[in-house]
C-alpha positions in Angstrom: 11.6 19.9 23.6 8.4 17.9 23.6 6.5 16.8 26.8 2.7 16.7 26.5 -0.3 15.4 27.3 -3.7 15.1 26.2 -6.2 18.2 27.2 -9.1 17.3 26.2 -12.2 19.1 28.0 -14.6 15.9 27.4 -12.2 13.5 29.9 -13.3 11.4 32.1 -11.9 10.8 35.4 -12.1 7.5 37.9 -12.6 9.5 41.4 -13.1 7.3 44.4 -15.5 4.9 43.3 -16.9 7.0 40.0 -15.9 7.7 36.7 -17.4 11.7 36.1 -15.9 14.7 33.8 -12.6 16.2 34.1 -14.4 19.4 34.9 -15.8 18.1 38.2 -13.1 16.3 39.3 -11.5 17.6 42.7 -10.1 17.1 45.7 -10.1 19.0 48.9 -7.8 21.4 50.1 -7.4 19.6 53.7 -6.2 16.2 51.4 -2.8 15.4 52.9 -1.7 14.4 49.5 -1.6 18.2 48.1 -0.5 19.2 52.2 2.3 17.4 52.5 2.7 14.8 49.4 1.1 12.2 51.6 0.5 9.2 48.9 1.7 7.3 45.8 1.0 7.1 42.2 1.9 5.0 39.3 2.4 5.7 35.6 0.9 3.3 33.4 1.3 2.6 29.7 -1.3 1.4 26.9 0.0 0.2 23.8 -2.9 -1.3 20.6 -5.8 -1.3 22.9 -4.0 -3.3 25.9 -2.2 -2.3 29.2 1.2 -2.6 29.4 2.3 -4.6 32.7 -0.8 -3.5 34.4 -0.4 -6.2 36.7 3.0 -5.4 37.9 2.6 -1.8 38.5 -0.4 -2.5 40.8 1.4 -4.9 42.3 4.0 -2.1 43.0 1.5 0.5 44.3 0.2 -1.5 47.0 4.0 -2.2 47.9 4.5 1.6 48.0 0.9 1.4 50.3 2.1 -1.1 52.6 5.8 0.7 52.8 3.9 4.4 54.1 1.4 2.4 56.4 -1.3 3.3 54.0 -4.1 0.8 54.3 -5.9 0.8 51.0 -9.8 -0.3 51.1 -9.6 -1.7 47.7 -8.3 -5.0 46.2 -5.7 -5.5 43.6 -8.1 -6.7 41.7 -10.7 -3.8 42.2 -7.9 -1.0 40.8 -6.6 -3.2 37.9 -10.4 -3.2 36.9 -11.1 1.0 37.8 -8.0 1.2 35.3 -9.1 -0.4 32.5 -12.8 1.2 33.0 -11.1 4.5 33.0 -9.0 4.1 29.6 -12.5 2.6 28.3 -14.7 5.5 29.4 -11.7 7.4 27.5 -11.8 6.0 24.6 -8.4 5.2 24.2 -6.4 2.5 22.5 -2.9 4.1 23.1 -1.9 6.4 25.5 -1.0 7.2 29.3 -2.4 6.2 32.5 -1.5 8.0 35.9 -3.0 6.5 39.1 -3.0 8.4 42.3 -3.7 7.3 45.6 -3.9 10.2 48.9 -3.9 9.6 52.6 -7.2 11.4 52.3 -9.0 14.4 54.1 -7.3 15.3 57.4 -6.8 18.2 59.7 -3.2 20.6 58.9 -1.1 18.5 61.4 1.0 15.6 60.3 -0.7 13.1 62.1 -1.7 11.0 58.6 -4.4 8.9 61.6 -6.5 11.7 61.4 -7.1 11.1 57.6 -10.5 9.1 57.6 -9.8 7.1 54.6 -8.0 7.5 51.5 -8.5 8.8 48.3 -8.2 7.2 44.6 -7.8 8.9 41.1 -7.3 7.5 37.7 -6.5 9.8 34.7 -6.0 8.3 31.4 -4.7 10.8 28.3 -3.0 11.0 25.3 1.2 11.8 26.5 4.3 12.5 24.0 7.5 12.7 26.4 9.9 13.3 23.9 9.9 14.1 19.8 10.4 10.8 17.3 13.6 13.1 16.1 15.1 12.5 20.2 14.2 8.8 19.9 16.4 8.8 16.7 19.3 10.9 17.4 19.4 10.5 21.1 19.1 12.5 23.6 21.9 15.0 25.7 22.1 14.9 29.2 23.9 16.4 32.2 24.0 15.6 36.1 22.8 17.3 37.9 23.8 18.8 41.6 20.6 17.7 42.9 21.2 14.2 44.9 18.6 11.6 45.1 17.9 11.1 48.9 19.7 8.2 50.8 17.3 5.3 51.4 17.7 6.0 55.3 15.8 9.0 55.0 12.9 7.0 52.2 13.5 4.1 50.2 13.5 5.0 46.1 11.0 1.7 45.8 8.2 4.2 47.1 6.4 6.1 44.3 5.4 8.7 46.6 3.1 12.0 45.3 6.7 14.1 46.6 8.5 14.6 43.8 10.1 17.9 44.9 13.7 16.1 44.7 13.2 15.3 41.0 11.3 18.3 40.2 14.4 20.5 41.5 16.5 17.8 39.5 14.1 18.9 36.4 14.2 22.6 36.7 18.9 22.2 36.2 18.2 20.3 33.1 15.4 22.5 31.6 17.8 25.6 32.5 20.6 23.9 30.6 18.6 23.1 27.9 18.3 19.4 27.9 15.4 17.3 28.7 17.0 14.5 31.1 19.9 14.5 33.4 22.0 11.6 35.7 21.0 12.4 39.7 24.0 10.8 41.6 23.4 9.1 45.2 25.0 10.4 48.2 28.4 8.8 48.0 28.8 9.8 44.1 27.6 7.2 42.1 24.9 6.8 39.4 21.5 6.5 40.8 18.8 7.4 38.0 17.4 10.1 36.0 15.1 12.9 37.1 12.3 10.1 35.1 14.3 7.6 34.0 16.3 4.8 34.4 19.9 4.5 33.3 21.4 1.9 30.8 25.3 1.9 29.3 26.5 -0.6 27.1 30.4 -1.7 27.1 31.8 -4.3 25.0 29.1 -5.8 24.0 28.0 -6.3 27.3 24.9 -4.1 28.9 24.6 -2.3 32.1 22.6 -0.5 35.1 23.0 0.5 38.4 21.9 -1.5 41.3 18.7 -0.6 42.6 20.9 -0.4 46.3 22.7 2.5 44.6 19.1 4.5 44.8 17.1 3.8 41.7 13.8 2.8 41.3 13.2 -0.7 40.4 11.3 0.3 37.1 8.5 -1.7 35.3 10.3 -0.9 32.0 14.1 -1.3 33.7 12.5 -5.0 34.2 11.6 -5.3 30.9 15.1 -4.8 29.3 16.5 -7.6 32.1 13.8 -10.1 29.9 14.1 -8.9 26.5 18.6 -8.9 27.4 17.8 -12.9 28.1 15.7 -13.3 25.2 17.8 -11.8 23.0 21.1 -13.2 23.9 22.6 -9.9 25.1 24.6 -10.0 28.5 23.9 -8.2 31.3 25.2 -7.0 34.6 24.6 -4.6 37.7 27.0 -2.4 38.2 27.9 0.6 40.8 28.4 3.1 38.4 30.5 6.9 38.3 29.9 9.6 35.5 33.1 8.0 33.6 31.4 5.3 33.2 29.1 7.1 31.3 31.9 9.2 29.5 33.2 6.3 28.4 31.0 3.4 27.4 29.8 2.5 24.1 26.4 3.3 23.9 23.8 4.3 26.5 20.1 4.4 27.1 17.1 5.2 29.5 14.0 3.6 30.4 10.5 4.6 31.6 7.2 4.0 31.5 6.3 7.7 29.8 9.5 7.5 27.9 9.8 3.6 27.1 13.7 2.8 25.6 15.4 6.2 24.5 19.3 6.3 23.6 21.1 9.2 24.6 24.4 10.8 22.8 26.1 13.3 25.1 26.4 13.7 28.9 27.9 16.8 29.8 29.4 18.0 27.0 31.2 14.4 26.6 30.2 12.3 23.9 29.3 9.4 23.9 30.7 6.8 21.8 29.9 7.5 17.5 27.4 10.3 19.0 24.6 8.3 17.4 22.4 5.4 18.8 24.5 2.1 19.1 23.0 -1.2 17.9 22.6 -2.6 21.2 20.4 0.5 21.9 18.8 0.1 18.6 17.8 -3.6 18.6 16.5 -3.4 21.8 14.6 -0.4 21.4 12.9 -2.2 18.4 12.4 -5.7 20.9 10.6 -3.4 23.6 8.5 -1.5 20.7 7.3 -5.3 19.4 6.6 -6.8 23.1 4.7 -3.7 24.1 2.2 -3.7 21.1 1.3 -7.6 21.7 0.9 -8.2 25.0 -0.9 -6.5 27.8 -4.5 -6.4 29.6 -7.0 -5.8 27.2 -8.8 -2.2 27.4 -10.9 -1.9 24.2 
């Protein structure tokens, strides 16, 4: 298995307003985003010294911002800029961004009023998600018993910094061995990954759930819908069950961290040839091209 990230003790981090050293970077204990998981985040992407969709995943954080009631003091404009200064004071021409935004300092109730103002932090590192040897053979997969939350209780379009669900969702893969599993909604049906988004193709013909079915709308879910039009390739939204899965062609996920990675086997089923279809392939090699030449410069 390979998930890491960069460690590197000369970081720099973009903490409300300042970029300083990794080593003085903290928040305090009475922040209701480490009390109760009272915020958002995004993960962002670099690719040849520019930022992958930057636009649209800020655009998505103050949706998540406006969705909790969480009035943020700075501008679009303002965070797209703190990104790119971050990356820059980093060095980097490839790699990860993760932007996190807290309620702030409050007292231990819930009452998220009491937090004076919120609080901003921008890491930018080095991240592998998965090995070159996974992105070429596919991944295995299995679902997992922990549900994704109906959108009554919160809607999926909200990044929030409680990840508990997923991270329980995490833990059944890791135990079984794999790195990714399906989390079904409520009434059965496919929702997501743990990470990920979920992609089958049938027929020729390409696939997702619905976002209504409890996924997130994903910045890199988007980009297949675009590179699908541009490359001729067909596809649909559909409500989808596990033998769906079982019994499609070829299948994929998308993510930011993990971009377009095919995957062989879901529970113990495999899945079509047990290799990486074409669809998967070509559009794998689409999202590779279109990420390494366009974006917001950083360098």
């Amino acid at each position: 298995m390979s998930e890491s990230s960069s460690t590197n003790e000369s970081q720099k981090i973009w903490l409300d307003g300042e970029i300083i050293d990794k080593a003085d970077a903290k928040i305090s204990v009475f922040d209701h985003g480490l009390l109760y998981g009272d915020g958002i985040f995004e993960g962002i992407r670099m690719y040849s010294g520019r930022v992958f969709r930057l636009e649209e995943h800020i655009s998505r954080l103050f949706s998540s911002a406006k969705s909790i009631l969480l009035d943020l003091p700075w501008t679009e404009q303002e965070v797209i800029q703190a990104t790119v200064d971050t990356i820059k004071a980093n060095n980097l021409v490839d790699g990860y961004v993760r932007l996190v935004i807290t309620r702030g300092v409050g007292g231990l109730g819930l009452n998220p009023y009491l937090c004076e103002k919120p609080s901003m932090f921008i890491i930018a590192a080095n991240i592998q998600l998965y090995s070159d040897e996974a992105y070429e053979k596919g991944l295995e997969l299995i679902t997992c018993a922990t549900r994704r939350p109906t959108p009554a209780s919160l809607s999926p379009q909200v990044k929030s910094l409680n990840y508990l669900n997923n991270i329980m969702a995490k833990i059944e893969c890791i135990q079984a061995g794999v790195m990714e599993g399906i989390m079904l909604n409520e009434q059965g049906y496919v929702a997501e990954c743990t990470g990920d988004n979920v992609f089958i193709v049938n027929k020729g013909i390409v696939y997702t759930p619905p976002v209504s079915d409890g996924s997130l709308d994903g910045i890199t879910r988007d980009v297949i819908f675009d590179l699908c039009k541009a490359e001729g390739i067909e596809l649909r939204e559909k409500t989808m069950t596990r033998h769906d899965i079982f019994t499609c062609d070829e299948a994929f996920l998308t993510g930011t961290a993990a971009e377009v990675i095919p995957f062989t086997k879901l529970d113990q089923r495999q899945i079509g040839d047990g290799t990486p279809g074409t669809l998967s392939k070509q559009l794998i090699t689409a999202f590779r091209k279109l990420a390494n030449s366009e974006g917001t410069p950083c360098v």
